[in-house]
RODO-2510 file (C-alpha; in nm, 4 decimals, decimal comma):
residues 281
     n   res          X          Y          Z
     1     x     1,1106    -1,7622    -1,2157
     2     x     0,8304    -1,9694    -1,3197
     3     x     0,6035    -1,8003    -1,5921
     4     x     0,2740    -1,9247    -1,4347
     5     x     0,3759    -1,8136    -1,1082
     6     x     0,4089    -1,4474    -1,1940
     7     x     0,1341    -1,4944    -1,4163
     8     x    -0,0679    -1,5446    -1,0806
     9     x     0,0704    -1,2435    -0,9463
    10     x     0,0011    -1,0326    -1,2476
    11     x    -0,3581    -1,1645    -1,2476
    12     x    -0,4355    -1,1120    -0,8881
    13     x    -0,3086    -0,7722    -0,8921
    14     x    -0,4766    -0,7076    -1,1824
    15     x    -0,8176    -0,8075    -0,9853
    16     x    -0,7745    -0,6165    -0,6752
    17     x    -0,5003    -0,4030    -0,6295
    18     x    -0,5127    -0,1627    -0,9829
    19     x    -0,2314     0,1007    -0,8478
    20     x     0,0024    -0,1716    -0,8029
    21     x    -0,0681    -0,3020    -1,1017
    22     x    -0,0523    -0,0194    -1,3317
    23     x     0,2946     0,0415    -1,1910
    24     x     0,4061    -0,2961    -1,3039
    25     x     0,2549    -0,2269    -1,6376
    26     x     0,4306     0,0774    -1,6503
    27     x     0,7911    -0,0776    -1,5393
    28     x     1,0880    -0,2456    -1,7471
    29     x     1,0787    -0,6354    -1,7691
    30     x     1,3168    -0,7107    -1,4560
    31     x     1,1397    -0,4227    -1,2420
    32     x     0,7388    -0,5440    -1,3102
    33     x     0,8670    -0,8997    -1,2444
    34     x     0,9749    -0,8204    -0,8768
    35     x     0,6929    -0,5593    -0,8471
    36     x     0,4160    -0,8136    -0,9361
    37     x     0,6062    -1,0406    -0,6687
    38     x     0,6082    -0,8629    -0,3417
    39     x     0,2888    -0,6809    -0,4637
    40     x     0,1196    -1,0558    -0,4884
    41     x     0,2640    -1,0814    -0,1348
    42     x     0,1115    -0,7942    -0,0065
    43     x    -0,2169    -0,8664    -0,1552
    44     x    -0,2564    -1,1876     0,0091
    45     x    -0,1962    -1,0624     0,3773
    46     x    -0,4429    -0,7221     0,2864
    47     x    -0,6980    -0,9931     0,1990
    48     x    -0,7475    -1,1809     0,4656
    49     x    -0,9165    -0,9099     0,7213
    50     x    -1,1837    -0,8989     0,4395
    51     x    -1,2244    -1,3057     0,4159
    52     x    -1,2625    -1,3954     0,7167
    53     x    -1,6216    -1,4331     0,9873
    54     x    -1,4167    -1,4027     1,2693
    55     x    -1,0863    -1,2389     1,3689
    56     x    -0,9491    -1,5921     1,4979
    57     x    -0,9198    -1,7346     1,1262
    58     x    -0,7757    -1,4487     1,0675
    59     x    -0,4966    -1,4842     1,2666
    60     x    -0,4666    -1,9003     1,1638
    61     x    -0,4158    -1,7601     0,8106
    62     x    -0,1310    -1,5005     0,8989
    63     x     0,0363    -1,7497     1,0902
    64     x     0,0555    -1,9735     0,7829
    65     x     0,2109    -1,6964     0,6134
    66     x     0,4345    -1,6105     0,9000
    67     x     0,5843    -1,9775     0,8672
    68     x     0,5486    -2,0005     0,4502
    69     x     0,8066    -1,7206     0,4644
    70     x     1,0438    -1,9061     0,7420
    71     x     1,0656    -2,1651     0,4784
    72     x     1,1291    -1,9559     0,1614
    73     x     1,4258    -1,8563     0,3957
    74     x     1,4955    -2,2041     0,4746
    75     x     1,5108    -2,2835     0,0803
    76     x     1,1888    -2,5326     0,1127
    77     x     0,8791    -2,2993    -0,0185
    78     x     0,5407    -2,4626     0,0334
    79     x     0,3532    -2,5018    -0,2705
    80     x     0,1853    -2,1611    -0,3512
    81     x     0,2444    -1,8975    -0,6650
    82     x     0,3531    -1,6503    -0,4540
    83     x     0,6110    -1,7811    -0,1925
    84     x     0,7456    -1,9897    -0,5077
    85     x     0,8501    -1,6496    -0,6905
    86     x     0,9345    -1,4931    -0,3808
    87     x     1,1831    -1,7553    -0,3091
    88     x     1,2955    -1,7370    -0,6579
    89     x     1,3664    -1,3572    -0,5911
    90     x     1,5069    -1,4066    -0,2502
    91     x     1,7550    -1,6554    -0,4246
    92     x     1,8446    -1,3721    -0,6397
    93     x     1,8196    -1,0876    -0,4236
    94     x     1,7942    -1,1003    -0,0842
    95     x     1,5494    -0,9761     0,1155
    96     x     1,5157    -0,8707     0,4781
    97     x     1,2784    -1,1060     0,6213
    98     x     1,1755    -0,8456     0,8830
    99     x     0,9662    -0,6465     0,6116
   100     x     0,8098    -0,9391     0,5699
   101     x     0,7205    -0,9822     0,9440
   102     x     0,6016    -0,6431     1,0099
   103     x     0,3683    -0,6489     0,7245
   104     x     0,2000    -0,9652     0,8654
   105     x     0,1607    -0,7886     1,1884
   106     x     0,0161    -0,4891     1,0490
   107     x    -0,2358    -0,6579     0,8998
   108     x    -0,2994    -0,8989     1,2427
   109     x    -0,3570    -0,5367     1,4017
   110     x    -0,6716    -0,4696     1,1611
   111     x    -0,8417    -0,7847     1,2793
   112     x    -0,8859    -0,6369     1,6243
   113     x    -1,0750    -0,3548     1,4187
   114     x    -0,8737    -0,0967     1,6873
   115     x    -0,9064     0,3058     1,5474
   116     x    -0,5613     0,4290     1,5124
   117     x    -0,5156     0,6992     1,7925
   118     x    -0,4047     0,9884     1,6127
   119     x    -0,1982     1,0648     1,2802
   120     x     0,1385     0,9121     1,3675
   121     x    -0,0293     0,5798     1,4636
   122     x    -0,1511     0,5825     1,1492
   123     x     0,1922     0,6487     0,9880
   124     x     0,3060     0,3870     1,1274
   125     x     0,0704     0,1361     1,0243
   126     x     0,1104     0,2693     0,6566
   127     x     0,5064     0,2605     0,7291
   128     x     0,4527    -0,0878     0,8204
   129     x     0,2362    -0,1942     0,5070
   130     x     0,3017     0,0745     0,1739
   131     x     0,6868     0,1269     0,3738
   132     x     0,7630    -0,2076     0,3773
   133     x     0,6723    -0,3231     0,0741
   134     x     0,8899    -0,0799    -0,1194
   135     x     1,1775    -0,2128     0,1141
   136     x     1,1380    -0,5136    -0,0311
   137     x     1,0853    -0,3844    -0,3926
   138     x     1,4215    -0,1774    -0,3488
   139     x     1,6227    -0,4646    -0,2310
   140     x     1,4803    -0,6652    -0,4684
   141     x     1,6213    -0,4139    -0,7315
   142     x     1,9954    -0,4328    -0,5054
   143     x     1,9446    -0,0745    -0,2988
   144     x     2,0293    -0,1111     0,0672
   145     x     1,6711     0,0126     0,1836
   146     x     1,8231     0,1482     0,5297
   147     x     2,0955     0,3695     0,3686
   148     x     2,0489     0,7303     0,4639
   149     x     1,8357     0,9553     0,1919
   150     x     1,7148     0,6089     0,0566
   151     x     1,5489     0,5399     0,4086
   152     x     1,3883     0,8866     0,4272
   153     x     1,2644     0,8642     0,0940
   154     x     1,1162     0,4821     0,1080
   155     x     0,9221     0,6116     0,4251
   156     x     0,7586     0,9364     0,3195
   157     x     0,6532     0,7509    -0,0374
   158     x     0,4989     0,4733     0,1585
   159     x     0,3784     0,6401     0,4342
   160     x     0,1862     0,8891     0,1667
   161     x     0,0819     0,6330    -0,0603
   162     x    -0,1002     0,4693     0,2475
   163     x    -0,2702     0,7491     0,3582
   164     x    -0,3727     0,8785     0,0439
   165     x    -0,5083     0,5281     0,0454
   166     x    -0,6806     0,5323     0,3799
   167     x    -0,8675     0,8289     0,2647
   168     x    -1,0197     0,7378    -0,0535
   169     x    -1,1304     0,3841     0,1193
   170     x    -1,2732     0,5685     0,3837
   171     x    -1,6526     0,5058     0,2837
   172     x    -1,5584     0,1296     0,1645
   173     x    -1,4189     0,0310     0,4875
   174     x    -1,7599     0,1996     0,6600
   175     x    -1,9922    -0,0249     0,4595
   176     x    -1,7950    -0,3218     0,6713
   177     x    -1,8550    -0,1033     0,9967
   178     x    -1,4508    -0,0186     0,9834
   179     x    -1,2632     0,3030     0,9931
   180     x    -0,8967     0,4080     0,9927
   181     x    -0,9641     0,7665     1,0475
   182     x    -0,8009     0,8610     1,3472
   183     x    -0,9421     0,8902     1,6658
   184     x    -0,7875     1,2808     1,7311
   185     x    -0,9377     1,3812     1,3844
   186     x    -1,2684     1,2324     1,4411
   187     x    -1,2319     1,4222     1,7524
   188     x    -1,1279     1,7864     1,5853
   189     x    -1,4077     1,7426     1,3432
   190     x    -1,6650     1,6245     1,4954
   191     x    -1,6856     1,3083     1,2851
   192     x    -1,9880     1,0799     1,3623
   193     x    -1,8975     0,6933     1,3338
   194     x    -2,2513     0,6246     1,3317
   195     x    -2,3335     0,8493     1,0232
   196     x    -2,0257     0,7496     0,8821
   197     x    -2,1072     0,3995     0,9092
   198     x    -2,5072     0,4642     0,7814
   199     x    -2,2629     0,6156     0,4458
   200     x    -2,4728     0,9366     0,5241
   201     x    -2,2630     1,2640     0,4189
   202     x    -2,1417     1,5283     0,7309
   203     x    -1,9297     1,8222     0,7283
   204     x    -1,7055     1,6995     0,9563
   205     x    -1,5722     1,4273     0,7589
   206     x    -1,4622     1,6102     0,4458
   207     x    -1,2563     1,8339     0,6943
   208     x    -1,1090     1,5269     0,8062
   209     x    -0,9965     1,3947     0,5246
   210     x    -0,8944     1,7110     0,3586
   211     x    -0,6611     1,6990     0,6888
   212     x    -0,5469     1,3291     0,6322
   213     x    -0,5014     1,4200     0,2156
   214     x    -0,2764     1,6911     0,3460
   215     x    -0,0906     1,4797     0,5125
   216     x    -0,0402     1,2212     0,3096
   217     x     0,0647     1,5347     0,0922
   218     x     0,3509     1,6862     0,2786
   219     x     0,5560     1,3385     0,2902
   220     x     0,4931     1,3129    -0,0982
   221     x     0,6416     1,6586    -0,1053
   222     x     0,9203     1,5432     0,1246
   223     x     1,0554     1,2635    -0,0850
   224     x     1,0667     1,4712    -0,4085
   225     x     1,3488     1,7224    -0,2646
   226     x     1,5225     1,3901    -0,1940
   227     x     1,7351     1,1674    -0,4338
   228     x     1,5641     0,8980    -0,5769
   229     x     1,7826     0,6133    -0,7456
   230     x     1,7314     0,5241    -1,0718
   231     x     1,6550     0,1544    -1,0246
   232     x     1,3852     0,2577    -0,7066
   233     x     1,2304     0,4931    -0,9748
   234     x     0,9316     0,1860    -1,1017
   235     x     0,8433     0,1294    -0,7570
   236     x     0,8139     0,5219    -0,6436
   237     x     0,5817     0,5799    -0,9286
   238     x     0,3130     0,4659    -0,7089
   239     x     0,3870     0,8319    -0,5297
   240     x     0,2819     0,9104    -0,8933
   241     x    -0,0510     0,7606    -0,8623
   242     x    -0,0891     0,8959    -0,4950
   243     x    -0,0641     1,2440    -0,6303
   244     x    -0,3286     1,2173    -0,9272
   245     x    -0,5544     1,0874    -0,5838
   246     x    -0,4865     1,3512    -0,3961
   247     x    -0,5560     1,5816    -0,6839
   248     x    -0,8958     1,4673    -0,7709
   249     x    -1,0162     1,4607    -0,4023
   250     x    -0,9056     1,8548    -0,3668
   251     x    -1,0930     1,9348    -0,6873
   252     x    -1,3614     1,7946    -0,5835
   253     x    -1,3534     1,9309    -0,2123
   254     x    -1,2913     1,6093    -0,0316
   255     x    -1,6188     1,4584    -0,0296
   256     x    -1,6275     1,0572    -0,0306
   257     x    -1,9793     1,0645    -0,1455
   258     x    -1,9014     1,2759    -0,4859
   259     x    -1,7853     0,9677    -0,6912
   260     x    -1,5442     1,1717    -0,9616
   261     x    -1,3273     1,2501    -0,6030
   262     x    -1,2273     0,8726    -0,5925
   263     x    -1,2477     0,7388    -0,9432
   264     x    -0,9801     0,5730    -1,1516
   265     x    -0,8729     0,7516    -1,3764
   266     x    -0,7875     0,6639    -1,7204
   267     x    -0,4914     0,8917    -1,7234
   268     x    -0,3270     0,7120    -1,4663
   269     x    -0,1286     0,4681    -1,7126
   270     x    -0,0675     0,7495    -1,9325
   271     x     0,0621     0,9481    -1,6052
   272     x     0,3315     0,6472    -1,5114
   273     x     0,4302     0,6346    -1,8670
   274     x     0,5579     1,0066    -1,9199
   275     x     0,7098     0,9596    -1,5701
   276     x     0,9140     0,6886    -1,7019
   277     x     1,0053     0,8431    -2,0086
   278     x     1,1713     1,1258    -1,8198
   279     x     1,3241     0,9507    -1,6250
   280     x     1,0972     1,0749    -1,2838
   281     x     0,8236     0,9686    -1,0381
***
């Protein structure tokens, strides 16, 4: 794989995606290199709701991706960092190009700015995005992401990652005039969009994310009474990060507008690293 490539990948993570990153900081050589790779991939699509004016160039840019990945399959990868190293990892280990697909239409969904109905629409978007993309990174490390325990295991850690996600961005995503939080817990807790999108503090919404961080909680709980294969364990270790989240948002009673509930936290490298010297996520 070519060094500047996944030097590209490494940097862009690096700039906007730090969970990912740490957990390709905290992986062996092989596993970062295929982490920073479908992570880069990832990062591109999640980008482009957030670079765009309209939701038309939004969809022109996702179909260039949908075709750049046709080609990598076709062996004749346009000239970009990313789909070069993911070709040189699909030449190596191959990948189910439907991950790839549903990803890309995941993220086409946000441009129609659509609230997710209630909790299971939302697991399925974060099945479709955080799921996917540790499909990827377990085929990419020769698992058979659809076998069994493997399956159930790939979907709760992705699934909780991205809603653990989806909670802490809650107030970032309002300053665009967005929101993930589903329609049924808006609903239950009497969440106002337009104080949430004026970023002015209401009971209701630390209720409802307290609901959505318990959520995301029970699958994280989930896939630790199931198996988890020692060459998956670098890529679950963003469950690992997803739990320290969770964590600080409980201590600090779920409100978004309390900024110790959402901060990075220094630990978090020092968190992967004792996870990977016991041989755990």
């Amino acid at each position: 794989m070519d060094e500047s490539g996944l030097d590209y990948c490494l940097q862009q993570l690096r700039r906007f995606d730090r969970d990912r990153y740490l957990t390709v900081v905290a992986a062996p050589r092989q596993a970062a290199v295929d982490l920073a790779v479908v992570g880069a991939f990832n990062l591109e699509i999640a980008l482009v709701r957030d670079s765009v004016s309209e939701p038309m160039l939004g969809r022109i840019r996702l179909q260039w991706w949908r075709e750049a990945i046709a080609e990598v399959y076709e062996s004749r990868p346009r000239r970009h960092a990313v789909l070069e190293s993911l070709a040189a990892l699909q030449a190596r280990s191959p990948l189910g190009r439907t991950h790839f697909e549903r990803m890309i239409d995941a993220r086409e969904s946000e441009l129609d700015a659509e609230i997710p109905g209630d909790l299971p629409a939302l697991e399925s978007y974060a099945d479709a995005t955080s799921g996917d993309l540790l499909r990827l990174a377990a085929e990419a490390a020769g698992l058979n992401s659809a076998s069994g325990d493997l399956a159930a295991l790939i979907r709760h850690v992705g699934i909780g990652f991205g809603l653990a996600g989806i909670a802490r961005a809650t107030l970032h995503l309002a300053q665009r005039r967005r929101t993930m939080l589903p329609l049924s817990l808006q609903q239950k807790h009497a969440v106002s969009l337009d104080l949430l999108y004026e970023l002015k503090p209401q009971p209701g919404l630390n209720a409802a994310i307290a609901e959505l961080a318990a959520a995301a909680g029970d699958h994280l709980d989930a896939a630790k009474r199931l198996a988890a294969p020692p060459a998956l364990l670098p890529a679950l270790r963003i469950g690992t990060l997803a739990r320290a989240h969770l964590a600080r948002l409980r201590r600090h009673r779920h409100d978004l507008f309390d900024p110790r509930s959402i901060a990075p936290s220094p630990r978090d490298i020092w968190r992967l690293a004792g996870r990977r010297l016991i041989g755990s996520w």
